[in-house]
C-alpha positions as YAML, in Angstrom:
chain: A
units: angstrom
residues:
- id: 1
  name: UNK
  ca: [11.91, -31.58, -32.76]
- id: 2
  name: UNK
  ca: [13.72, -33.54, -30.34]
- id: 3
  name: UNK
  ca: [16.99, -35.45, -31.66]
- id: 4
  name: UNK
  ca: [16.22, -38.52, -29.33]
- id: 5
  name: UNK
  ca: [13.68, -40.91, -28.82]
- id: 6
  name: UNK
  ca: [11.90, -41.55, -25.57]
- id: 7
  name: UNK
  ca: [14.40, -44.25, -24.66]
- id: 8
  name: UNK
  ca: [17.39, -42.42, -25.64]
- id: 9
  name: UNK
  ca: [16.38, -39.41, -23.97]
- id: 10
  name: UNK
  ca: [16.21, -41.56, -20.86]
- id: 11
  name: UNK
  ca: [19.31, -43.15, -21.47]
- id: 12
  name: UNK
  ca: [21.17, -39.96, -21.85]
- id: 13
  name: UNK
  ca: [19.46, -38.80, -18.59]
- id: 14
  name: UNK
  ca: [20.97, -41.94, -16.63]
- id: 15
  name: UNK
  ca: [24.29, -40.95, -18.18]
- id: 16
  name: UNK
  ca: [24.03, -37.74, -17.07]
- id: 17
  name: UNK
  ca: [23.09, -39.24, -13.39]
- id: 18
  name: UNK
  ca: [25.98, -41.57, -12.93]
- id: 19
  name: UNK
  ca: [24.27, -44.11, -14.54]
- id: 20
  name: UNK
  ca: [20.63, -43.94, -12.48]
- id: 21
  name: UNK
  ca: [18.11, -46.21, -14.09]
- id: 22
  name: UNK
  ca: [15.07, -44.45, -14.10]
- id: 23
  name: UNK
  ca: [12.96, -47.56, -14.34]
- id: 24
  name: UNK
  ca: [13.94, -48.35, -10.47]
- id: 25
  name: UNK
  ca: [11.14, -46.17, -9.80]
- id: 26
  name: UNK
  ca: [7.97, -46.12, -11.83]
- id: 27
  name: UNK
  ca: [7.43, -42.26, -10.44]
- id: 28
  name: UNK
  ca: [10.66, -41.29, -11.81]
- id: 29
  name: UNK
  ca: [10.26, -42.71, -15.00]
- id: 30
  name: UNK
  ca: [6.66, -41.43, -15.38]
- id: 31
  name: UNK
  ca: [7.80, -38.05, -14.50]
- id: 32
  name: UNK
  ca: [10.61, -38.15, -16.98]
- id: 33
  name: UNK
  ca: [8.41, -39.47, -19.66]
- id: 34
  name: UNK
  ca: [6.19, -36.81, -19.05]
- id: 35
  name: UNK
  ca: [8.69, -34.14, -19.45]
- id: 36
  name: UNK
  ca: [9.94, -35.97, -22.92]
- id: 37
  name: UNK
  ca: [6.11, -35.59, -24.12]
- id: 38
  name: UNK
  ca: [6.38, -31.83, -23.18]
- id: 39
  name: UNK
  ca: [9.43, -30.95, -24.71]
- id: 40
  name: UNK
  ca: [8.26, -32.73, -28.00]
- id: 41
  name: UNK
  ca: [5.59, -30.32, -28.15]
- id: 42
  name: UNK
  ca: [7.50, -27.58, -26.84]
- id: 43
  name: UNK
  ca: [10.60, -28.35, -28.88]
- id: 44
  name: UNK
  ca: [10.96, -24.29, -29.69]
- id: 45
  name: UNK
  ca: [11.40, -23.09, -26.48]
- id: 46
  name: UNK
  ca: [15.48, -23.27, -25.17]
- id: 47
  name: UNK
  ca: [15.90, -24.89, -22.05]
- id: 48
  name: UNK
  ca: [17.47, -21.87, -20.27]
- id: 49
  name: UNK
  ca: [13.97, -20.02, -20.52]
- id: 50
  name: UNK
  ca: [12.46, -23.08, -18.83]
- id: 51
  name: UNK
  ca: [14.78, -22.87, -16.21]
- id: 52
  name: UNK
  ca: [13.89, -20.13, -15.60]
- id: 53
  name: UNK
  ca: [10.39, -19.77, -15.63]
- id: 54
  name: UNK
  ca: [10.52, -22.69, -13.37]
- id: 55
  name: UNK
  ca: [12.15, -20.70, -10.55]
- id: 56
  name: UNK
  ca: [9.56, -17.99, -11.12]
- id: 57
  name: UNK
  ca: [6.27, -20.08, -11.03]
- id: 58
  name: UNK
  ca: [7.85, -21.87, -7.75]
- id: 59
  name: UNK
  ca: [8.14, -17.83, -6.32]
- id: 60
  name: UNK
  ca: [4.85, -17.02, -7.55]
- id: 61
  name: UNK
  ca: [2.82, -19.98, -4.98]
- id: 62
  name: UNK
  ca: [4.17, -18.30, -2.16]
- id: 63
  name: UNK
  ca: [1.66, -15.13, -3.14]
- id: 64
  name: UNK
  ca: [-1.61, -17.41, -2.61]
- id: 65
  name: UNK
  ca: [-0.23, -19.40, 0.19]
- id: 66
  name: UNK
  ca: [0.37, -16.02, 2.19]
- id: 67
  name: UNK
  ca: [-3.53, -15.04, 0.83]
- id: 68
  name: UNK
  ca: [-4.51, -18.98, 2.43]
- id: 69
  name: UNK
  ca: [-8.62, -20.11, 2.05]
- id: 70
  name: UNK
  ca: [-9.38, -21.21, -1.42]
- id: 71
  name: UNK
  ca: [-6.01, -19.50, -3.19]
- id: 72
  name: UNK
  ca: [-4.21, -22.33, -1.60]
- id: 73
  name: UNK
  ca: [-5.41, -24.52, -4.56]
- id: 74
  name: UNK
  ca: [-3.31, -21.99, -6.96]
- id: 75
  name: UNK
  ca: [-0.47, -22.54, -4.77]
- id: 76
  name: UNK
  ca: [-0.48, -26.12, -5.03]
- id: 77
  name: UNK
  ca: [-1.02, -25.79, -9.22]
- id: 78
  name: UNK
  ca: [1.80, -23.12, -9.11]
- id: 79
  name: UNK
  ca: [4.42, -25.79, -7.25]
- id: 80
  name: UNK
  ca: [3.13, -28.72, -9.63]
- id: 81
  name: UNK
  ca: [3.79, -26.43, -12.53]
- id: 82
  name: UNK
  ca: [7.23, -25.47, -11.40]
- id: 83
  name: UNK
  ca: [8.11, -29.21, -10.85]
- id: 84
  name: UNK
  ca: [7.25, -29.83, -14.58]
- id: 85
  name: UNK
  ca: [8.95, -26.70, -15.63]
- id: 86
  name: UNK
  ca: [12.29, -28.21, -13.99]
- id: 87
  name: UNK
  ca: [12.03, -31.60, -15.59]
- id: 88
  name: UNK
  ca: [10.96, -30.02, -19.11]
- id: 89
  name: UNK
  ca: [14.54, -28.05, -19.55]
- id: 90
  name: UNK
  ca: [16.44, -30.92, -19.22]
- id: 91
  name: UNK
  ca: [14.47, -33.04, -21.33]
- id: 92
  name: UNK
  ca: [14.75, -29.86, -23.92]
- id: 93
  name: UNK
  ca: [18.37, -29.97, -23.37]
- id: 94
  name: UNK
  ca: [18.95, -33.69, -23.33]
- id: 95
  name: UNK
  ca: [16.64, -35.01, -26.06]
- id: 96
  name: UNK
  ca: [17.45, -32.07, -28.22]
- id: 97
  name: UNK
  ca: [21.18, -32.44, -28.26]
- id: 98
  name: UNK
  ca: [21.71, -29.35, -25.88]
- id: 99
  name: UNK
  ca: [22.65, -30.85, -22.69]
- id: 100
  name: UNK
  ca: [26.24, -28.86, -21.06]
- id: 101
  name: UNK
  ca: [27.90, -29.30, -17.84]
- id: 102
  name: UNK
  ca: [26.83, -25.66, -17.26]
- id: 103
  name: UNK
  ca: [23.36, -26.34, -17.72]
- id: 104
  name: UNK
  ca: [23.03, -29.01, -15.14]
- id: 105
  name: UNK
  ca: [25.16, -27.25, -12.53]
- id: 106
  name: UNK
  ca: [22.76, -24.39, -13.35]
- id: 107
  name: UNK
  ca: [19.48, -26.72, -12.96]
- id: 108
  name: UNK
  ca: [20.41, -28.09, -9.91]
- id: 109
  name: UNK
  ca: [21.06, -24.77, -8.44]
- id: 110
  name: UNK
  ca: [17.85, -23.58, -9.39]
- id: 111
  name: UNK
  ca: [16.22, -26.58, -7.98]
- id: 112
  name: UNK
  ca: [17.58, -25.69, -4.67]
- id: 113
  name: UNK
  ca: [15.93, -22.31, -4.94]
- id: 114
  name: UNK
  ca: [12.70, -23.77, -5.61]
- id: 115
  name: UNK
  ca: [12.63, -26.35, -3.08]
- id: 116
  name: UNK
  ca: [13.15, -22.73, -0.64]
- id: 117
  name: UNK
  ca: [10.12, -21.80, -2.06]
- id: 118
  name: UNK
  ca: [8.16, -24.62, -1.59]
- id: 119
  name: UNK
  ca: [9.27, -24.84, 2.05]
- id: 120
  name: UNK
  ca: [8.14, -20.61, 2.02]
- id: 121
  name: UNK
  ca: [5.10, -21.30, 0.89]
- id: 122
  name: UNK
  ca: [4.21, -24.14, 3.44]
- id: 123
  name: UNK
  ca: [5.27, -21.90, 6.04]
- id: 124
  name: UNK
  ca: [3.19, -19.29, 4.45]
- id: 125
  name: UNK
  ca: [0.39, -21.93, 4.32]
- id: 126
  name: UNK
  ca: [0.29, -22.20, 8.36]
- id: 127
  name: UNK
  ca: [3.05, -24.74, 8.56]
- id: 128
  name: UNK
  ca: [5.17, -24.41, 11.51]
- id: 129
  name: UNK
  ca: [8.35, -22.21, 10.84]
- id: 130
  name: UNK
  ca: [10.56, -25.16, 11.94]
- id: 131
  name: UNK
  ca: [8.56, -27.45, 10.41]
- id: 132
  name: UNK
  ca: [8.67, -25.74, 7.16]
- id: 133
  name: UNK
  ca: [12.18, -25.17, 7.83]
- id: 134
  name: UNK
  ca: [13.15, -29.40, 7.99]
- id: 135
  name: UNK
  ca: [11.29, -29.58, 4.65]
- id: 136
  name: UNK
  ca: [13.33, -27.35, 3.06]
- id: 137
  name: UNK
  ca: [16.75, -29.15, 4.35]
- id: 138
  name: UNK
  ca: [15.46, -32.69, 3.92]
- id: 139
  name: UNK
  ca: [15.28, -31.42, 0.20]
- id: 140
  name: UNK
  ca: [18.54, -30.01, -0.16]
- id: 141
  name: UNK
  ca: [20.20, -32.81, 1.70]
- id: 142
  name: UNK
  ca: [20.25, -35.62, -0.43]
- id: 143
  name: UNK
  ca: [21.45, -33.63, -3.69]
- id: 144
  name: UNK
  ca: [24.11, -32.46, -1.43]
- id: 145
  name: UNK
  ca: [25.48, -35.91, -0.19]
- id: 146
  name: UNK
  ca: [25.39, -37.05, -3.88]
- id: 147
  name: UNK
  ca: [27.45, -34.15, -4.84]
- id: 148
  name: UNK
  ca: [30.18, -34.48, -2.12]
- id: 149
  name: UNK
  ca: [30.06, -38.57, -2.63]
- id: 150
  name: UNK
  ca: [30.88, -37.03, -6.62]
- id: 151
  name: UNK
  ca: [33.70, -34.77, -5.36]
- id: 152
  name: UNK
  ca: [35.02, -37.90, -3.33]
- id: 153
  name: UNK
  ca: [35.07, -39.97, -6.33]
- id: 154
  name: UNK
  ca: [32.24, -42.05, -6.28]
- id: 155
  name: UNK
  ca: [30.82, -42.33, -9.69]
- id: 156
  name: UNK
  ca: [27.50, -43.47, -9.40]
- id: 157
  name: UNK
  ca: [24.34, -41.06, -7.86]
- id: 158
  name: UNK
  ca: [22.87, -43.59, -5.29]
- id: 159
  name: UNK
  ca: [19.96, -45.44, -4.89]
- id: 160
  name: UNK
  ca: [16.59, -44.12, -5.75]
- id: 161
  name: UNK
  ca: [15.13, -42.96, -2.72]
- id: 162
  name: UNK
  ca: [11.65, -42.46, -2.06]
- id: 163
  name: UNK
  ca: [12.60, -38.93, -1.63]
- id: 164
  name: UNK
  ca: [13.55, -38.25, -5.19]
- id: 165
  name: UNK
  ca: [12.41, -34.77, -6.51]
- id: 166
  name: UNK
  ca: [9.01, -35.52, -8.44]
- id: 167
  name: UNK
  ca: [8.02, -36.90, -4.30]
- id: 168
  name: UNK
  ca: [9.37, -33.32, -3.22]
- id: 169
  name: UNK
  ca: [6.97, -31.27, -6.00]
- id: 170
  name: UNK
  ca: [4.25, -33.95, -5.03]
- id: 171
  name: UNK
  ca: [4.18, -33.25, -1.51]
- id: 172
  name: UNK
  ca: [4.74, -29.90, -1.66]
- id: 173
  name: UNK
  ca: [1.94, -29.05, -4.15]
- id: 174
  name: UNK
  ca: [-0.46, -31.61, -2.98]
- id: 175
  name: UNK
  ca: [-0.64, -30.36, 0.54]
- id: 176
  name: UNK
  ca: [-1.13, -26.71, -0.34]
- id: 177
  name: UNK
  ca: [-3.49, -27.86, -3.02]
- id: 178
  name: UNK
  ca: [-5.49, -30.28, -0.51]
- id: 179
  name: UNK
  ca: [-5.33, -27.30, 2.18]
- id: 180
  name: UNK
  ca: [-6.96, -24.84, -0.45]
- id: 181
  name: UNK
  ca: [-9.62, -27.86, -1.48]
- id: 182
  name: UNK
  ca: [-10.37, -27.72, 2.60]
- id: 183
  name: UNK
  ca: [-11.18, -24.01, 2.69]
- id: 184
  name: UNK
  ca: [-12.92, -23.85, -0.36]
- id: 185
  name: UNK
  ca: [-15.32, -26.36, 0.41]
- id: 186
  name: UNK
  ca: [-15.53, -25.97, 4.39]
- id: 187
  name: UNK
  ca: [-14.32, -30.22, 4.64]
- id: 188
  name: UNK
  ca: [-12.91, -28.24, 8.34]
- id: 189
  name: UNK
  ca: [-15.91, -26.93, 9.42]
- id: 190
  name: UNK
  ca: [-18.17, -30.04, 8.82]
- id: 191
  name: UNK
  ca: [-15.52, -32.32, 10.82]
- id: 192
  name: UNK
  ca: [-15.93, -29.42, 13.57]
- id: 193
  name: UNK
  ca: [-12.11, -28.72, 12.90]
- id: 194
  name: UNK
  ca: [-10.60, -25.32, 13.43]
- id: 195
  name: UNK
  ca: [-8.43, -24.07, 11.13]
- id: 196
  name: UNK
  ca: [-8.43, -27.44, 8.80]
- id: 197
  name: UNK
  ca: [-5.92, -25.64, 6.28]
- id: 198
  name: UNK
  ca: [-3.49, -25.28, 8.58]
- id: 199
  name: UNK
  ca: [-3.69, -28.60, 9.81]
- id: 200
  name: UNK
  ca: [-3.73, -30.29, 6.57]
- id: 201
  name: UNK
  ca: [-0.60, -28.24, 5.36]
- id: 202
  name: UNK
  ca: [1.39, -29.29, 8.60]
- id: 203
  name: UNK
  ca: [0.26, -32.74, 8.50]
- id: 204
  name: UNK
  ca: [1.73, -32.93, 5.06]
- id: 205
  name: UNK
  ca: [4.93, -31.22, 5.61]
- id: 206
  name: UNK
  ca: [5.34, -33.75, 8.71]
- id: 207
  name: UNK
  ca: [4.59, -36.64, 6.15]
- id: 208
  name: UNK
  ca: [7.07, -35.03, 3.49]
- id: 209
  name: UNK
  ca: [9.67, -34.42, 6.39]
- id: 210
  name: UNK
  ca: [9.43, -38.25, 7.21]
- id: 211
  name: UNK
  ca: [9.96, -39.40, 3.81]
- id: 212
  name: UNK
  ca: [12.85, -37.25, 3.59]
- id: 213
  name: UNK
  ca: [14.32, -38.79, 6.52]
- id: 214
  name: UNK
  ca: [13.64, -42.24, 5.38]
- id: 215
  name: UNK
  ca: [14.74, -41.26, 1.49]
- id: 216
  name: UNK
  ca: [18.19, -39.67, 3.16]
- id: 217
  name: UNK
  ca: [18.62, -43.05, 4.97]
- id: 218
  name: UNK
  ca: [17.96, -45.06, 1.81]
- id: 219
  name: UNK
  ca: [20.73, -43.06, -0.03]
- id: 220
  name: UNK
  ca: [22.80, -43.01, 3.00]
- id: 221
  name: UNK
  ca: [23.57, -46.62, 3.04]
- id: 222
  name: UNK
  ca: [24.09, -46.88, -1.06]
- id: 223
  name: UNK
  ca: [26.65, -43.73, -0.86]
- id: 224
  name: UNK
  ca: [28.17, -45.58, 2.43]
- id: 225
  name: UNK
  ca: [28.89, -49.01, 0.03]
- id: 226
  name: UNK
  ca: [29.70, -47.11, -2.73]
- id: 227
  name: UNK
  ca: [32.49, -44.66, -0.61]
- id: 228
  name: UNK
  ca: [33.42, -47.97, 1.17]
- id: 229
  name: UNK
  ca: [34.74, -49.37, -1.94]
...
């Protein structure tokens, strides 16, 4: 069983993220409660396996985004799945005493990989390459400006954006899950719209690419104080 209570779990996890509190964002704090509930009741399983599995349950939705009509809805499942796979081996770690600097370099690598796969299987989906492609980065860029703010000194991890990663896994899985729910139940044909998949997956990679922007702006001007001090 876990070693720390909800709240210390949580409180470890804002240690761990230069001293984020989670409660600035009721999403983030749900998620992370959610993945404390999880690894109560998967206590067993060692956080490296999770890890793991994550990255191959985010590699597996590209397989029924390439197949498109009503496998899209496993594609969006598969993403959701990963997202809670990523959050559950850090809550194993961290509320079971087994957090390491190598494990969360290690994490955050692998969430990297995954957000590529998301932005694969959107493509895959009949998003636009480039489209798909500005997804991908506007995932990798904010975890990247937080890391070189680290290397220049700056303690803390930012803002909460509205970009955070349980919006990224939201997005991503919600738009190839609402494109499958389109071709399964012919929602395109009735509004006389061809190809309603596609449209619904590229209108929600252009809404997920916008929130990036508007996230990376957000943390933008906190790491600009923060670096200015």
């Amino acid at each position: 069983m876990p070693v720390l209570s909800r709240d210390e779990y949580l409180a470890e996890w804002s240690r761990w993220h230069g001293g984020t509190d989670p409660a600035a964002s009721r999403l983030v704090h749900g998620w992370l409660s959610l993945a404390y509930a999880l690894a109560r009741a998967l206590s067993w399983l060692p956080p490296l396996a999770a890890t793991a599995l994550g990255l191959l349950v985010a590699l597996a939705a590209v397989g029924p985004a390439l197949a498109g009509g009503a496998w899209l809805v496993a594609g969006g499942l598969l993403i959701g799945l990963s997202g809670l796979l990523d959050s559950l081996d850090g809550a194993l770690a961290l509320a079971g005493g087994r957090a390491s600097r190598r494990g969360y370099v290690l994490d955050s690598a692998v969430d990297r990989l995954t957000e590529a796969a998301y932005a694969l299987a959107l493509w895959a989906a009949g998003a636009p390459g480039w489209l798909a492609a500005v997804f991908g980065a506007l995932c990798w860029l904010p975890d990247y400006l937080r890391a070189r703010a680290g290397q220049a000194g700056v303690a803390e991890t930012g803002a909460i954006s509205v970009w955070e990663r349980p919006t990224r896994v939201a997005m991503a899985g919600f738009t190839v899950g609402g494109a499958g729910i389109v071709a399964a139940t012919g929602l395109d044909a009735l509004a006389g719209v061809d190809d309603g998949p596609a449209v619904v997956v590229t209108a929600g990679a252009a809404v997920g690419a916008v929130l990036g922007l508007v996230g990376t702006a957000q943390l933008g001007i906190s790491l600009r104080r923060a670096l200015g001090d």
